[in-house]
C-alpha positions, 0 to 999 in steps of 0.5 A: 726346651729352649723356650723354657730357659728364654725367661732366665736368659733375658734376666740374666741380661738384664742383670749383667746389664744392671752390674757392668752399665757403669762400663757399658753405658760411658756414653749415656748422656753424651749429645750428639747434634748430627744425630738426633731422632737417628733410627735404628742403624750402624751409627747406632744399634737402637738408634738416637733420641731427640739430643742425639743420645744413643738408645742402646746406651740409655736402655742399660743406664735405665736398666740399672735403675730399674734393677736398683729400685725392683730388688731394692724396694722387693727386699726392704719390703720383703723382711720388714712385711715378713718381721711384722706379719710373723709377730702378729701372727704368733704374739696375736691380742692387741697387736694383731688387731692393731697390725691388722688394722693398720694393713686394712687401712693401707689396702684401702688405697690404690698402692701405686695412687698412694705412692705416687702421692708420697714421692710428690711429697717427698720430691723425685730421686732414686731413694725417695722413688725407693722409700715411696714404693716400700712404704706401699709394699711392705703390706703384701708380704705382711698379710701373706706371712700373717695367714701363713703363720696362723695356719701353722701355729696350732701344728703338732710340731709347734705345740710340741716345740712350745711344750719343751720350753723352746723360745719364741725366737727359736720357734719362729725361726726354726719351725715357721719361717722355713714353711712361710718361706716358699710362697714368700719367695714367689710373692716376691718374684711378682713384686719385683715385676710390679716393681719395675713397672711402678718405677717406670710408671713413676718415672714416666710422671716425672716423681721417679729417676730425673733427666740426665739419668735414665729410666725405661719409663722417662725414655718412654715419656719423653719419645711419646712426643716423636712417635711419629717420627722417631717410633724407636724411642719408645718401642725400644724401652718398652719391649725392653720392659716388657720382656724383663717382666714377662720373665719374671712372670713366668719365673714366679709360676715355675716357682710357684708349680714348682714349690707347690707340694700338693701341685707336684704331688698331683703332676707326679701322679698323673 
């Protein structure tokens, strides 16, 4: 039983972490000579990097940019795609075509070399990182409203609601968007673990989060170079990654079975 909650526990970590590392994190960035490539021991939980800055103290600062950039990315991405696959969907003609285009011609690139491309345009830091990665993620959440909508627009209950002269806001809002929500909200689990790895990813190229800053991804580039010597500066940060995304992997397949009528349906019967 316990095993179940692991997931929900380590995100409750990480967002702790990501709210209050502003007052655990103070010494982040402070350089410490006597330290440097310190492992793991009572001067130092997580040990030190390469400037005698602590591991442990870094690890929340990075939390806090991946938590920004993860829900930030996953939100913006999440109403915008939803906004224009609904009015596709329901206005259908010219504009679904065009939207639909538009969506098959971003699909054509690989999301992450595309924006890898765009935050080297537009230079590093924490909000070009952002407008890079919604730029490529709005598709998903788009394409995935569309075929819901599509799917539900000849319903009984949306005829019926078109037949009384109800508006095409009301319907889309009231009738629609309720049912296109569930697997939304699961897409949206997957983005925010896709997106703390594309920040790290970003980062560890040197287009995301720059130094003094910390990042899970940066702190995995810079301690490549000691891993020999000093293997703690980047097994810390990425198991640290690898546990947020692992949870929020299974939090989505909870979601998933549990939002899933038919599956349920079928799990009570058996």
């Amino acid at each position: 039983m316990i095993w179940r909650w692991l997931p929900v526990c380590v995100l409750l970590l990480w967002a702790m972490a990501a709210f209050f590392g502003d007052v655990l994190s103070t010494g982040a960035n402070r350089i410490d000579l006597e330290h440097i490539l310190t492992g793991p021991g009572q001067a130092g939980l997580l040990g030190f990097d390469d400037l005698g800055r602590p591991v442990m103290q870094r690890l929340l600062a990075g939390a806090q940019t991946s938590f920004a950039v993860a829900f930030g990315v996953v939100s913006i991405s999440l109403v915008l795609g939803t906004a224009i696959g609904l009015l596709a969907a329901y206005q259908g003609g010219w504009l679904d075509l065009f939207i639909v285009r538009l969506i098959d011609i971003f699909l054509a690139f690989p999301g992450i070399l595309l924006a890898i491309a765009l935050a080297g345009v537009m230079g590093p830091g924490l909000d070009n990182l952002i407008i890079a990665l919604t730029v490529v993620g709005w598709v998903g959440y788009a394409r995935l409203a569309r075929g819901q909508v599509l799917s539900l627009r000849e319903r009984d209950h949306v005829t019926a609601a078109i037949a009384l002269g109800s508006s095409r806001w009301f319907i889309i809002t009231r009738h629609m968007l309720p049912l296109v929500a569930a697997p939304l909200i699961v897409e949206a689990t997957f983005g925010i673990a896709g997106m703390v790895i594309a920040e790290a990813g970003l980062s560890f190229l040197g287009l995301g989060i720059q130094p003094p800053d910390a990042s899970w991804g940066s702190m995995i580039r810079d301690g490549t170079t000691y891993m020999l010597v000093a293997p703690h500066l980047v097994l810390a940060p990425g198991l640290v990654m690898m546990l947020v995304v692992l949870s929020l992997n299974l939090l989505g397949d909870r979601l998933r079975d549990r939002l899933d009528i038919r599956l349920a349906t079928e799990q009570r019967k058996s």
